[in-house]
N, C-alpha and C positions, 0 to 999 in steps of 0.2 A: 443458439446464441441470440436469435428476435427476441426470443421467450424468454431470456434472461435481462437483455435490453429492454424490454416491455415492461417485465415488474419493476425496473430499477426507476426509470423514467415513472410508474403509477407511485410508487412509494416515494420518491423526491417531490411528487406534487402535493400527495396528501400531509408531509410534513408542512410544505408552503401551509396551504391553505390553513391546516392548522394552527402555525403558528402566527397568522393575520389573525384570524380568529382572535387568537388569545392575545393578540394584541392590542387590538380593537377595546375590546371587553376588561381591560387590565385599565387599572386607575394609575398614571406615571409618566413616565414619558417617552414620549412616542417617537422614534427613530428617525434620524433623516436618512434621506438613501443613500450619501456619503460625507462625509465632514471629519476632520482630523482634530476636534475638539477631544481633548483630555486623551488624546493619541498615547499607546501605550504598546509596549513588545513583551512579551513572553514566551517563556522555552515552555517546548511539548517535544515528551518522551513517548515513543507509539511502537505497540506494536500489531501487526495484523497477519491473518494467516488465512490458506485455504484448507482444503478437504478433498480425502477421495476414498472411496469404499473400496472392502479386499478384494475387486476384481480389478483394480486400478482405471475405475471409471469414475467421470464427474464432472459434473456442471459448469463446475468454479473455472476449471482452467480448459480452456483448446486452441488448437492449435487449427493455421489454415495457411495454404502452401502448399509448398512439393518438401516434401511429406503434409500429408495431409494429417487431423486427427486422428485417423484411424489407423494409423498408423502409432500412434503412443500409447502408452501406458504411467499412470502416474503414482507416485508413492500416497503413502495414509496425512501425509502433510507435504504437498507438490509445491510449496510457495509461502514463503514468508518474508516479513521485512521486519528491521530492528528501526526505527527511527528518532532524529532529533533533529527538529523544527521551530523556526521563530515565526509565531503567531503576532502579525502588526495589526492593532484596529483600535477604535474606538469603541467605547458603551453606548454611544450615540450614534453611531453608524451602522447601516444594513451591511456595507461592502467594505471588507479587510483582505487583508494578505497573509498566505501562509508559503515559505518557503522551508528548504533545508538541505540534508541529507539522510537517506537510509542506505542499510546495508541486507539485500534482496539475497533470500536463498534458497534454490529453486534443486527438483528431485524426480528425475521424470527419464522413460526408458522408450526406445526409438527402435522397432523392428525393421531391417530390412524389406525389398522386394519379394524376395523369395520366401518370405518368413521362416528361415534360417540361421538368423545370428540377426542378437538385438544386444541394444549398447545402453548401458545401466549412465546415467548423467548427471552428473552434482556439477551446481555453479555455483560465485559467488557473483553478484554484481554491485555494483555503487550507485544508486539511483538519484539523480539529483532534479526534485521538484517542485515546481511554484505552480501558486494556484490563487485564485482571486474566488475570495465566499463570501458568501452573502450568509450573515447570523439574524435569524428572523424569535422577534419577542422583546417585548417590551425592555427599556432598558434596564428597570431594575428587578428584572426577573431572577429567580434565583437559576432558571434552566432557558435555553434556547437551542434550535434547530439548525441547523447548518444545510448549506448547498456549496458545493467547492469545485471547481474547474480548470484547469490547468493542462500539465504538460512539462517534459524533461528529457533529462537524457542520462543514459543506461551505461555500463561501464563493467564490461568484464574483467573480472581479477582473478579470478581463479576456477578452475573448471576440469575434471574428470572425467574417465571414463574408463565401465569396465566392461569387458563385450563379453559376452554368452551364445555360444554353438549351441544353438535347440535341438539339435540333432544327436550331439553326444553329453550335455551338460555340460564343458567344461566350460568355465569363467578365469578369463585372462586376468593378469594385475592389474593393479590399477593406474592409469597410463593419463600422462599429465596432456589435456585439451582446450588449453586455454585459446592460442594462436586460433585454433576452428572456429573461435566467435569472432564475433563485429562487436561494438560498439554502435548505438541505435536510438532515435530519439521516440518519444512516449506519449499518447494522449493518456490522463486521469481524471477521475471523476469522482467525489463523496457526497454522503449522505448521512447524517448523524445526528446525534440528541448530546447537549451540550448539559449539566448538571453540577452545584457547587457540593462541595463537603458541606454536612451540619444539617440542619433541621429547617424545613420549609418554614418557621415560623421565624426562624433568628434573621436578623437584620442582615442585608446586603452589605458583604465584606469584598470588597475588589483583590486583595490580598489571599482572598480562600485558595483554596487550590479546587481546580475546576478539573471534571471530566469528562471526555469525549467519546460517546460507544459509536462507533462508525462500522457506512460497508462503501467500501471503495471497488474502483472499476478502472483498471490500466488494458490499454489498447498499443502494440507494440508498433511503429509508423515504418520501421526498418528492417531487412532480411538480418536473423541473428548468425546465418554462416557465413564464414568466409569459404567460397567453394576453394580456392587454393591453397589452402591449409588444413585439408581435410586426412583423418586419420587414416592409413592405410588400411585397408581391408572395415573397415567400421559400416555401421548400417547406411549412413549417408552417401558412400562411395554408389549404393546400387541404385541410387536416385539422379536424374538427371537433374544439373543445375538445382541441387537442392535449396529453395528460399521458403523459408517457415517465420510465422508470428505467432504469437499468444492474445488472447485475450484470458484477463485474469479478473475475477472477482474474489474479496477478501474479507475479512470481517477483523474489529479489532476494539484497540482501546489507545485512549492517548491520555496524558497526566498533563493538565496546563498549570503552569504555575509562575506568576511575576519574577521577573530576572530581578528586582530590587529582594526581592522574599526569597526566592532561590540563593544570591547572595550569600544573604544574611543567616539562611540553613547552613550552609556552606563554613561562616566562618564558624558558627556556634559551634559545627560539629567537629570541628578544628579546634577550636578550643579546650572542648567537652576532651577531645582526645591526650590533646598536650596535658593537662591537668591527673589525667588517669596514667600518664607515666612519668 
């Protein structure tokens, strides 16, 4: 986990730096460090996801607790989020706001003590996060860097489980565990490369639609069991006081696009529709 925090923190600096750089060196205009001049909001559609190779090991996601890590195992995609988020800033400002909602959905399997019976785990959670970033590059750049930092809280809706005797194979149905979570608040953290549609040579259109390829970093601040609602006979019963967090790393994309312009998509395509019937 240092070695994951290490590269994240070298690669958050050398966008900085580059994107001063280019700031510096760009003929335009130069950023204040915050100002709500020509203040504007836009929705961003995101999505991000992790990774784990066939032996259900990986990087992206562990866990630390009672169960510890090595005690999981994770599916070929452990974590993903669907998001939609209102981006607040200015063209002229380094420091914006990005807030919203996503919908977290996570795939990861918990071996017992005895390594005897492990418990197969699908959630769904509601994640709600704000975060304060700084967009580094000049303002009428057609791409910029992002730094985003923030923090939220997490919301179990739905959550499974199917357990498996190692011993004889069999796997139970599938047995509803929502009640076994908590509800839990979040540190986040991104890092990303900011890009319009169209051609670096065409004129700066505030109305484009811009893209976001990001890698983000959630750190979980709270136990996600509730030890009194744990499933009978499940892998956690043979752990004492079971309290477990994630750290998650993810990689993604986000669609920004002005709420006046999204709009106006919105009604065309409304229109477009009503006329074809």
């Amino acid at each position: 986990m240092k070695k994951l925090l290490t590269l994240f923190v070298l690669f958050g600096y050398s966008l900085i730096s580059f994107g001063q750089a280019s700031e510096g060196a760009s003929a335009g205009i130069i950023k204040k460090f915050f100002t709500t001049e020509n203040f504007r909001l836009t929705a961003a559609i995101g999505y991000d996801f992790s990774f784990a190779g066939d032996d259900g090991g990986t990087g992206l996601m562990n866990a630390s607790g009672n169960p510890d890590d090595g005690s999981f195992l994770y599916s070929s995609n452990p974590n993903q989020t669907i998001s939609l988020e209102l981006d607040a800033y200015s063209p002229t400002s380094v420091i914006g706001f990005m807030g919203g909602v996503g919908l977290n959905y996570q795939n990861y399997s918990i071996t017992d003590v005895n390594k005897t019976v492990s418990d197969s785990l699908k959630t769904t959670n509601i994640e709600i996060p704000l975060y304060v970033k700084a967009r580094f590059g000049n303002a009428l750049s057609r791409s910029h860097f992002w730094l985003a930092a923030g923090g939220g809280f997490s919301f179990t809706t739905n959550a499974t489980i199917r357990q498996k005797n190692l011993t004889t194979g069999l796997v139970s149905n599938e047995i509803d565990a929502e009640d076994q979570f908590e509800s839990f608040p979040f540190l986040s953290a991104m890092i990303g490369y900011e890009f319009m549609a169209g051609k670096d040579e065409e004129e700066v259109n505030r109305d484009s639609v811009r893209f976001l390829l990001f890698a983000k970093a959630n750190y979980d601040l709270g136990n996600r069991v509730d030890s009194e609602e744990l499933i009978s006979n499940s892998a956690l019963t043979t752990f004492q006081e079971p309290d477990y967090e994630f750290f998650r790393i993810s990689f993604g994309l986000k669609i920004l696009l002005r709420l006046g312009k999204a709009g106006k998509l919105m009604i065309e395509s409304l229109k477009s529709q009503l006329d074809t019937n």
